[in-house]
C-alpha positions as CSV (number, residue, x, y, z in Angstrom):
1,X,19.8,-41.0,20.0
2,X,21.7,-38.7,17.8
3,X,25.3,-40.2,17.8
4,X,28.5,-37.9,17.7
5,X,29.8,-38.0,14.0
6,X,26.2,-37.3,13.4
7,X,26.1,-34.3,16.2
8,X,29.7,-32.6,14.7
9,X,28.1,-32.7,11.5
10,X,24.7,-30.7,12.7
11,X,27.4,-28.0,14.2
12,X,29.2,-27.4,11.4
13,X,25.9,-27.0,9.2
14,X,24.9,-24.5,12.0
15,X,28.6,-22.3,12.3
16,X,28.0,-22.0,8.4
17,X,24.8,-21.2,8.4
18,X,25.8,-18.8,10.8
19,X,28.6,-17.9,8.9
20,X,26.7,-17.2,6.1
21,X,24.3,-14.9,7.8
22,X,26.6,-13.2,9.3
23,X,28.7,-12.6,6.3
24,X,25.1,-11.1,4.7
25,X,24.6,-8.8,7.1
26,X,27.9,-7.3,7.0
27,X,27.2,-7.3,2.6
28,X,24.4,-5.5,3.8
29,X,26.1,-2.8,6.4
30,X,28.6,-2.7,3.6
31,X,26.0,-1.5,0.8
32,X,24.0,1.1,3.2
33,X,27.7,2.3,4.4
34,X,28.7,3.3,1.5
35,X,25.3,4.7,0.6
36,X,25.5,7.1,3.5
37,X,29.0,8.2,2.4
38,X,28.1,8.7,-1.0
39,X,25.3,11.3,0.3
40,X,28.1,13.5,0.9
41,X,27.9,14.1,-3.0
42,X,24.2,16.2,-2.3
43,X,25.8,18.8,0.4
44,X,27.9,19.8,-3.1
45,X,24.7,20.1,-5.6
46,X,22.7,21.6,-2.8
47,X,25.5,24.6,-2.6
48,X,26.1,25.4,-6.4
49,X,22.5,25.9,-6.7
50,X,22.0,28.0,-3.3
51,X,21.6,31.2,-5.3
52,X,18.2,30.2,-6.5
53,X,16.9,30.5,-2.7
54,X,19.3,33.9,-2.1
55,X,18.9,35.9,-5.1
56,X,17.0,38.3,-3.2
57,X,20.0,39.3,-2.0
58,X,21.5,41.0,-4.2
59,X,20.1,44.7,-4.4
60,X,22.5,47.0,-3.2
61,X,22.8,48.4,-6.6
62,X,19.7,48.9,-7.5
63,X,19.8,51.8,-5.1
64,X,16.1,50.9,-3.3
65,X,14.6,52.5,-0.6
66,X,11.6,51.3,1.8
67,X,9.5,54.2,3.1
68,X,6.5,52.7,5.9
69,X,3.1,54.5,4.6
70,X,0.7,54.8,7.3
71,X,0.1,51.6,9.4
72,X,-0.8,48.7,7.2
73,X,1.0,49.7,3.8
74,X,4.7,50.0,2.9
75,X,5.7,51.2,-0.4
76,X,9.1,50.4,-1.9
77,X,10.6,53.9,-4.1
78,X,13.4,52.4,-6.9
79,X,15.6,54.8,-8.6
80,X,17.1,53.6,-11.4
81,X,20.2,55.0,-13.5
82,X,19.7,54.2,-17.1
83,X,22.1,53.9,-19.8
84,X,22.8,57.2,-21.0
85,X,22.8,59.2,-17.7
86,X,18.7,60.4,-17.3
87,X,17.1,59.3,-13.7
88,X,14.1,57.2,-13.7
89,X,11.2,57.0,-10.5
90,X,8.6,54.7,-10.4
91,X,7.0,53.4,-7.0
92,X,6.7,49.8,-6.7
93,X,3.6,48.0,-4.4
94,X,4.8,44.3,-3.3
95,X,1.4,43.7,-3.3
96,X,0.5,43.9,-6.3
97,X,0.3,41.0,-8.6
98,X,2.8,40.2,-11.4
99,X,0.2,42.0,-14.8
100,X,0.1,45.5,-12.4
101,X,3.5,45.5,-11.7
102,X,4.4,44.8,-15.2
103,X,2.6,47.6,-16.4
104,X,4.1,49.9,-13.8
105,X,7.8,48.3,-15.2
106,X,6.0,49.5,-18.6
107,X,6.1,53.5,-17.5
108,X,10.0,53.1,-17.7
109,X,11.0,53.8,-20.9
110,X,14.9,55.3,-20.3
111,X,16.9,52.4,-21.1
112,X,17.3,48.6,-21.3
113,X,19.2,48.3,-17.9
114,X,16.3,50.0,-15.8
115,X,13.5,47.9,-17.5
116,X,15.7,44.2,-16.8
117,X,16.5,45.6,-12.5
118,X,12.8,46.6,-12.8
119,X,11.5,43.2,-14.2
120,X,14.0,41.2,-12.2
121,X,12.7,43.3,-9.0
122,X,9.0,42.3,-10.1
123,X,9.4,39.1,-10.5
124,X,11.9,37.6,-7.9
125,X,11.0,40.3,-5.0
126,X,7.5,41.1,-5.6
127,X,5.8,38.1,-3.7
128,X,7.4,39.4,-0.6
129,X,5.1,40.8,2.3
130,X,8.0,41.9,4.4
131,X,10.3,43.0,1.3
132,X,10.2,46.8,3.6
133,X,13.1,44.7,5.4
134,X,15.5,45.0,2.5
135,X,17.8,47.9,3.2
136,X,21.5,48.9,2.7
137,X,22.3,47.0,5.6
138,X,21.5,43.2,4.5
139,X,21.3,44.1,0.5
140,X,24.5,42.7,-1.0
141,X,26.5,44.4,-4.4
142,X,26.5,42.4,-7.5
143,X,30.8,41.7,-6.4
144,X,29.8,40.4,-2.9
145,X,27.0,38.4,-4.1
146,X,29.3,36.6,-7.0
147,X,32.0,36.1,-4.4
148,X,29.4,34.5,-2.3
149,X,28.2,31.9,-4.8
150,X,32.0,31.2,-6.3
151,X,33.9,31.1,-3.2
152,X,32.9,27.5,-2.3
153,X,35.2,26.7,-5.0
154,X,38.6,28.3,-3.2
155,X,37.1,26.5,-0.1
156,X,37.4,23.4,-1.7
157,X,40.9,23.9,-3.6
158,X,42.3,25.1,0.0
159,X,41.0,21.8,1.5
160,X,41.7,19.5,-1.0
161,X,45.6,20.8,-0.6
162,X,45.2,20.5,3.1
163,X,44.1,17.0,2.8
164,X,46.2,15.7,0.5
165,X,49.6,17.4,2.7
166,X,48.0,15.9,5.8
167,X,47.9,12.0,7.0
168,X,44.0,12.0,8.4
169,X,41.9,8.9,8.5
170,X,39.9,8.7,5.6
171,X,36.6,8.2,8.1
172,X,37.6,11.4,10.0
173,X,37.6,13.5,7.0
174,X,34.5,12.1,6.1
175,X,32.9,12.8,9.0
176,X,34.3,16.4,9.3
177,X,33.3,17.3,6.0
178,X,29.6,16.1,7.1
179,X,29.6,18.5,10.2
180,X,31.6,21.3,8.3
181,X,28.3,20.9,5.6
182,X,26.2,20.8,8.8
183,X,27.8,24.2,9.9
184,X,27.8,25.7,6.5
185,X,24.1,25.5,5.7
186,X,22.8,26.4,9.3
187,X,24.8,29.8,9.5
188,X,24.3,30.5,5.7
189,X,20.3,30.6,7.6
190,X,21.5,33.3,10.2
191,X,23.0,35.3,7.8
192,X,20.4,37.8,5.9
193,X,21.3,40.3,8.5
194,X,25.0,40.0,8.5
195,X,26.7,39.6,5.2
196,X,30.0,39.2,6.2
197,X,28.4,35.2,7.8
198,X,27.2,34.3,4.6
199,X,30.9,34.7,3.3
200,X,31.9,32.8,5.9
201,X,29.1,29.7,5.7
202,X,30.0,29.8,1.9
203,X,33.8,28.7,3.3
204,X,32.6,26.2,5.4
205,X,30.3,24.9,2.7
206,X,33.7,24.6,0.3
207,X,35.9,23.3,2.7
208,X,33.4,20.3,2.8
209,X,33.2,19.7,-0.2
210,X,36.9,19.4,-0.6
211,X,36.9,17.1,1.7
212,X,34.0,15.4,1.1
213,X,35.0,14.4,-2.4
214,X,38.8,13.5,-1.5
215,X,37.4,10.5,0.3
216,X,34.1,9.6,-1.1
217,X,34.7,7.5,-4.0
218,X,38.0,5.9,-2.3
219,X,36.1,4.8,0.5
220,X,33.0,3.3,-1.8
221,X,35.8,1.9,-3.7
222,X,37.5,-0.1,-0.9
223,X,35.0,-1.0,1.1
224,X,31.7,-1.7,-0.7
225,X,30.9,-5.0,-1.8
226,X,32.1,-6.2,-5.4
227,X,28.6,-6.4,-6.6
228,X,27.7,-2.7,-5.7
229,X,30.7,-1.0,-5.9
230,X,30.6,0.2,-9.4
231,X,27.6,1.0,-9.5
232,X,28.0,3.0,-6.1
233,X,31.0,4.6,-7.6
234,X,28.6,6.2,-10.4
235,X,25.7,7.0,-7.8
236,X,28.3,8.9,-5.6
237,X,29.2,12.0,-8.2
238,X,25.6,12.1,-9.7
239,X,24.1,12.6,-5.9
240,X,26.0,16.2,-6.9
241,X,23.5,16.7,-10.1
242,X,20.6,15.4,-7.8
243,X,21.8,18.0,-4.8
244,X,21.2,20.8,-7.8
245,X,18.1,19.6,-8.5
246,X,16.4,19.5,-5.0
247,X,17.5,22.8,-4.2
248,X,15.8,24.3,-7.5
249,X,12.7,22.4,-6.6
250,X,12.7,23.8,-3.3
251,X,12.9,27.3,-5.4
252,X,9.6,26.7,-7.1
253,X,7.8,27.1,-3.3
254,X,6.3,30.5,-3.7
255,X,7.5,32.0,-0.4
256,X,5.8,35.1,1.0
257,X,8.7,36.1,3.4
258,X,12.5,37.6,3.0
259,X,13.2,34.9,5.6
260,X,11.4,32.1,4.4
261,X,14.5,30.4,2.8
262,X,16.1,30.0,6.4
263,X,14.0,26.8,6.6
264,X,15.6,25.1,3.8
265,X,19.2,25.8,5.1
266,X,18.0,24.6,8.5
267,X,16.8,21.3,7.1
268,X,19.7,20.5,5.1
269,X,22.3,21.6,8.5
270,X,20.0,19.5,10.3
271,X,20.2,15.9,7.8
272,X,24.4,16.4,7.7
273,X,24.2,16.7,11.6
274,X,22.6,12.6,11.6
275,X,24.5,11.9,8.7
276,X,28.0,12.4,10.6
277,X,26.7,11.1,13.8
278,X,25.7,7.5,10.9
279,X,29.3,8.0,9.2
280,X,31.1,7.5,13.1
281,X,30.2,4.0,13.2
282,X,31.0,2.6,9.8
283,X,34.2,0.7,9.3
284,X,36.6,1.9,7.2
285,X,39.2,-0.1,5.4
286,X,42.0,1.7,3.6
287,X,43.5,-0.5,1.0
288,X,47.2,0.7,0.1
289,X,47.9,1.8,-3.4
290,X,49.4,-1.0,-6.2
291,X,52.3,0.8,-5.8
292,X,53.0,0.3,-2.2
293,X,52.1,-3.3,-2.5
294,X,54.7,-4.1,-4.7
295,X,57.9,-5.0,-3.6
296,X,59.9,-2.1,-2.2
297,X,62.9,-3.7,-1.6
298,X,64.5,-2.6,-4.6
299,X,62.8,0.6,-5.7
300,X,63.1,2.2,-9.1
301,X,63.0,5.6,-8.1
302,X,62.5,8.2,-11.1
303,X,63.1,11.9,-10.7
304,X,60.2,14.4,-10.3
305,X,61.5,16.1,-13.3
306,X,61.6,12.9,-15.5
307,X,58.4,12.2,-14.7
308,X,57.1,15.0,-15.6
309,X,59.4,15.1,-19.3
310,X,57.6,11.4,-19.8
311,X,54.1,12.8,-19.0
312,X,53.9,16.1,-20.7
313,X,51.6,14.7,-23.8
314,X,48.8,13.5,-21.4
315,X,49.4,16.3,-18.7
316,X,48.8,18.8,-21.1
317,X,45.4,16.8,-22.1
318,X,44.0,16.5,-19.0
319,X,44.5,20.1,-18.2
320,X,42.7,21.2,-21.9
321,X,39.8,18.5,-20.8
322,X,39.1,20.8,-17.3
323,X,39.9,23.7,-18.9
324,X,37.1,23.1,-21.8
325,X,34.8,21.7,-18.5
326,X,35.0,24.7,-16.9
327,X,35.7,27.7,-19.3
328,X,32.5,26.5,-21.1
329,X,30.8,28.5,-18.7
330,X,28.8,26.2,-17.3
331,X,28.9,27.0,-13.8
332,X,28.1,30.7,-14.3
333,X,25.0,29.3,-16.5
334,X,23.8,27.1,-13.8
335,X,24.2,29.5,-10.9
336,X,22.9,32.5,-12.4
337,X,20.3,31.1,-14.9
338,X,17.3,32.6,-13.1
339,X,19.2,35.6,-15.7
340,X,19.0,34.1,-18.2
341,X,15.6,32.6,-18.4
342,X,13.8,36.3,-16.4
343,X,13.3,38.1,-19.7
344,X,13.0,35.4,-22.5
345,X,9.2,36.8,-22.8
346,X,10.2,40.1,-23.1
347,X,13.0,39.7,-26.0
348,X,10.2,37.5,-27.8
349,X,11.8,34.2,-28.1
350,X,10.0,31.0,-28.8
351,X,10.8,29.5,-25.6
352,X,9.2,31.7,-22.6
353,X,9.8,30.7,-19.3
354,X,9.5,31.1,-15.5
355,X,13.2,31.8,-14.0
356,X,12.4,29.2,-11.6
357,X,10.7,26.4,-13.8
358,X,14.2,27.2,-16.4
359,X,16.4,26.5,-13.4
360,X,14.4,22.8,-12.4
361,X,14.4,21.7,-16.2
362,X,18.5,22.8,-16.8
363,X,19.0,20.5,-13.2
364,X,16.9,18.0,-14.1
365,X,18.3,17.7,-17.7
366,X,21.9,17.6,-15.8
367,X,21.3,15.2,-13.1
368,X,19.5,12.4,-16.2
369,X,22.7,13.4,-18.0
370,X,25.3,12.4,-15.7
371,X,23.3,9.4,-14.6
372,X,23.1,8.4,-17.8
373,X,26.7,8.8,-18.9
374,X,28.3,7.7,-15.8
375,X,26.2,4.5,-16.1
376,X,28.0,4.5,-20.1
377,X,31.5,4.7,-18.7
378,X,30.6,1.5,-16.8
379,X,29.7,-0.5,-19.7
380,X,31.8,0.8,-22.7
381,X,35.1,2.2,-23.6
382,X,34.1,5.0,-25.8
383,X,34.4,7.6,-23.4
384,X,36.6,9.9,-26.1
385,X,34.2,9.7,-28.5
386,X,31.2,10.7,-26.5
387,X,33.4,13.3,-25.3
388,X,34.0,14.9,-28.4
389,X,30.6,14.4,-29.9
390,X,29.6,16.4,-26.6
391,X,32.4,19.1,-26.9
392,X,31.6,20.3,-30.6
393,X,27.4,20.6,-30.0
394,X,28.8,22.6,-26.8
395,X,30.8,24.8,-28.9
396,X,28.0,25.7,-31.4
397,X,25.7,26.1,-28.4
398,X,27.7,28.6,-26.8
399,X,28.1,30.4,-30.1
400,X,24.3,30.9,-30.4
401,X,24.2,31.9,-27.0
402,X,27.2,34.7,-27.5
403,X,24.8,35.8,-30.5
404,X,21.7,35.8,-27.9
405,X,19.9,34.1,-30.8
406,X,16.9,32.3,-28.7
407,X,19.1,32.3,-25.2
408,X,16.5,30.3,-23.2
409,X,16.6,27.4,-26.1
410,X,20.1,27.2,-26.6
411,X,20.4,27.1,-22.8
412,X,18.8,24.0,-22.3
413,X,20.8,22.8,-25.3
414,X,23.8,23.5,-24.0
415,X,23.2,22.1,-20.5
416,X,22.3,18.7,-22.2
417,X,25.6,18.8,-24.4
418,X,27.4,19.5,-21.4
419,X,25.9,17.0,-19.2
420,X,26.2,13.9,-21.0
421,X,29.7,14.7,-21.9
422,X,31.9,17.5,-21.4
423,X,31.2,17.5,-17.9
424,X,31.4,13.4,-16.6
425,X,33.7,12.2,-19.2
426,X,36.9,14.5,-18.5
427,X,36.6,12.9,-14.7
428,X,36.4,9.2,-16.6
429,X,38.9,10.5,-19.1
430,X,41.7,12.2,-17.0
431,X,43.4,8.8,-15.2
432,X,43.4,6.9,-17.8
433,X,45.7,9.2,-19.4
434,X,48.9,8.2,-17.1
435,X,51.2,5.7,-16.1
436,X,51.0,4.3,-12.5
437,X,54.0,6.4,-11.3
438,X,52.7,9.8,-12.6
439,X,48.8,9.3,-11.8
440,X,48.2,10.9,-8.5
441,X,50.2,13.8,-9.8
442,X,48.6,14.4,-12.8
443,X,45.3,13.5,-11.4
444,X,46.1,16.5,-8.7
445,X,47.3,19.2,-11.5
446,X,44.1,18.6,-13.3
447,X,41.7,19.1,-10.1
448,X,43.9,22.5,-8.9
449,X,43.4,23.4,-12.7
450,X,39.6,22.9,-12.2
451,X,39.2,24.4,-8.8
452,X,40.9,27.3,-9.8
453,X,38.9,27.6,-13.2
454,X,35.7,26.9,-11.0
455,X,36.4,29.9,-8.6
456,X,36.9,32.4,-11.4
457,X,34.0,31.5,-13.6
458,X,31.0,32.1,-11.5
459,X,32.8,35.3,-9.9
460,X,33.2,36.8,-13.2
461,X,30.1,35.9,-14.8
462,X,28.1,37.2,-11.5
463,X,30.4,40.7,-12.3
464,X,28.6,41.3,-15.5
465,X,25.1,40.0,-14.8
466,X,22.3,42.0,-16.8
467,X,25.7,43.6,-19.0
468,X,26.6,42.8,-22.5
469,X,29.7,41.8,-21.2
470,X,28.0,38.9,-20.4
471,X,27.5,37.8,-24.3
472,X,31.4,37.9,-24.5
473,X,32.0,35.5,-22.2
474,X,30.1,33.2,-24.2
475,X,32.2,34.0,-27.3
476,X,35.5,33.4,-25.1
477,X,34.1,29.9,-24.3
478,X,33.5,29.1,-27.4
479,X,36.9,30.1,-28.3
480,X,38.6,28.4,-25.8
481,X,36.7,25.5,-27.0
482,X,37.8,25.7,-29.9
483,X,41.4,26.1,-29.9
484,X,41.8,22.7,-27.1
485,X,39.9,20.8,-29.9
486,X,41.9,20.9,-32.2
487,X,44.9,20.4,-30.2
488,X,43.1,17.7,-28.2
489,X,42.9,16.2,-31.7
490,X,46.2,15.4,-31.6
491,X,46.6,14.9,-28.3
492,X,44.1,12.0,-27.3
493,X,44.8,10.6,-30.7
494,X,41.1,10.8,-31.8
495,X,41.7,9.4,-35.1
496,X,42.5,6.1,-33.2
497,X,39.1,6.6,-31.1
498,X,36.8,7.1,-33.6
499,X,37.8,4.2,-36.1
500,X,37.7,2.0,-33.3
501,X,34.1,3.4,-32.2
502,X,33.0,2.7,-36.4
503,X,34.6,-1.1,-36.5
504,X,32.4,-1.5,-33.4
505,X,29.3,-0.4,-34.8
506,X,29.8,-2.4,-38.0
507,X,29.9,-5.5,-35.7
């Protein structure tokens, strides 16, 4: 007979036993939680790296016209303007394989432009059985297309504003970013026929985005458990490097129809759809800021102005650090690198490759990049150092690259520099550089600085596509590179960093 001292006892091992699964399985629904929020990160790398599936798109001005022969045969007739004024025919068989058409591209001997539209034509349009479906109505300018891949990037700045004006529920926004993704990639599918939508997809896509990475990280930060939340924290941004990488895999399929890409915008509509209908039932708790918890009873408050006068060494440094990010022209190089790598065998280099295999290995270099270094910031403190290590090889890269010395090479190169660097570190880099009373402000100036920077990169780099404009912008980067060096120098006090970094590595 079990007596009752003896029969409390047995209850209170059960309630914590029960306790103690309980409190597991909400660990658990913790961890997957913030997984699922953090796959809001992809809908942003699946969008910079869109034009990899479109870039059939733009041909306005390459002035082609589709004539039906007979039947069972259509024939595409490009006229091409060369360089110094002459007028040069050649007719053009989509199905004929890459070696003919090269040696039809061969017959054009006016001027460098008409040979790179021709190969580009060849190479990216050619596998096409219904390319007779291009026409001036769903062909899009160089302008519109650039506008098209940079536009995301307004999007973003106009709903980060929006957010950060507004008092929404961090889960809302979450969710509505989710179904603004959702909405994005399924009418950029409808929209080969109607320009004008793909402009308009492209917004949705940015305003989720803004959203999307207001509240990612906060959340993962405030609600994941203490074991996974760092390491959550780095998985969230780098989902962005994997989103680029995806998309450029889903490039390599060899499609045989205009239309083709409509199934890879469907799918990824289709996965944010679930994904907001998951991110309605997780619980969200909004932990108040340090600042709020302290006691407010008697508040020190300091004048907008005075905070700024007190902040204007480290304001000025963050806004260099996303200056360099994004005037490196890294964005433009990762959006329109299919240009970069189309003609590598042509100019001779070392380093020939396929536009598509080029685009995989420059995402797959950036995604082991950021991984790596974001894990780094987790475990280390020399965040300047790596920085500026990844800053300088940056700055000769893009010098080799204004020189078109070996483009395709110093391409890769530069991506890597970038990625382990220049682009993680000035996120890791940027709060750390205020006090308490001065870091959501700063922290905001530097994003609207990047944003801004973000838009106007991409947009002008699409402008002088297959141009030797383009090699200047390299040269202006590097510039710009170099000038916030030096007074980064000063400014972040690398001195200090790097004998600090030495006395560790003698220990």
């Amino acid at each position: 007979m079990v007596q009752p001292d003896q029969s409390i006892e047995m209850m209170e091992l059960n309630n914590t036993k029960n306790s103690n699964v309980s409190n597991k399985r909400n660990s658990i629904k913790k961890v997957i939680d913030s997984i699922a929020v953090s796959l809001i990160g992809l809908g942003f790398g699946f969008a910079i790296t869109v034009s990899t599936l479109v870039d059939h798109w733009r041909c306005k001005n390459m002035n082609i016209n589709y004539q039906m022969m007979g039947n069972t045969s259509s024939v595409a007739t490009m006229n091409f303007t060369g360089m110094n004024g002459m007028d040069s025919g050649n007719k053009f068989n989509p199905g004929l394989s890459y070696d003919e058409n090269s040696m039809i591209n061969a017959t054009l001997n006016n001027a460098e432009t008409s040979t790179t539209n021709m190969n580009m034509v060849s190479n990216n349009m050619g596998r096409f059985m219904d390319l007779y479906l291009i026409n001036d109505m769903n062909c899009i300018a160089s302008g519109t297309f650039s506008f098209y891949i940079a536009c995301i990037f307004l999007a973003a700045m106009i709903a980060t504003i929006s957010v950060n004006l507004t008092k929404i529920p961090r889960k809302l926004v979450l969710v509505v970013s989710s179904l603004l993704f959702c909405a994005g990639f399924l009418a950029n599918a409808c929209a080969m026929t109607f320009a004008s939508l793909a402009i308009i997809s492209r917004f949705l896509t940015g305003f989720g985005i803004g959203l999307g990475l207001t509240a990612m990280v906060p959340y993962i930060k405030d609600n994941a458990t203490k074991k996974s939340k760092d390491i959550l924290s780095v998985i969230a941004p780098t989902n962005i490097a994997l989103g680029c990488l995806v998309t450029t895999l889903f490039a390599m399929v060899n499609f045989t129809s205009i239309h083709s890409y409509r199934c890879i915008f469907i799918t990824y509509g289709i996965f944010f759809l679930f994904l907001s209908f998951y991110l309605l039932k997780i619980e969200d708790i909004e932990k108040e800021p340090e600042s709020q918890m302290e006691d407010t009873e008697t508040p020190k408050k300091i004048p907008t102005l005075q905070l700024f006068k007190d902040n204007i060494k480290p304001l000025i440094a963050n806004i260099l650090l996303h200056i360099s990010q994004q005037w490196c022209m890294v964005n433009g190089v990762l959006m329109f690198s299919n240009e970069i790598f189309k003609d590598s065998n042509v100019r001779g280099e070392f380093l020939v490759l396929d536009p598509v295999v080029g685009s995989v290995i420059l995402t797959l270099i950036n995604f082991v990049g950021n991984f790596i270094s974001a894990i780094w910031c987790q475990i280390t403190k020399d965040k300047i150092v790596i920085y500026s290590f990844s800053h300088v090889f940056a700055l000769i890269c893009l010098f080799f690259l204004g020189a078109s010395v070996q483009p395709a090479f110093f391409t890769i190169l530069f991506i890597a520099a970038f990625s382990f660097g220049l682009g993680p570190m000035v996120w890791a880099i940027g709060p750390e550089l205020f006090n308490n009373d001065f870091r959501k402000i700063g922290i905001s100036v530097g994003n609207m600085v990047n944003w801004i920077s973000s838009f106007l990169i991409p947009y002008i780099y699409g402008l002088v596509a297959d141009s030797p404009m383009q090699r200047y912008l390299f040269f202006l980067g590097a510039t710009i590179l170099t000038i916030n060096a030096i007074v980064l120098f000063f400014l972040l006090d690398l001195k200090k960093a790097f004998k600090s970094f030495m006395e560790r590595l003698k220990f």
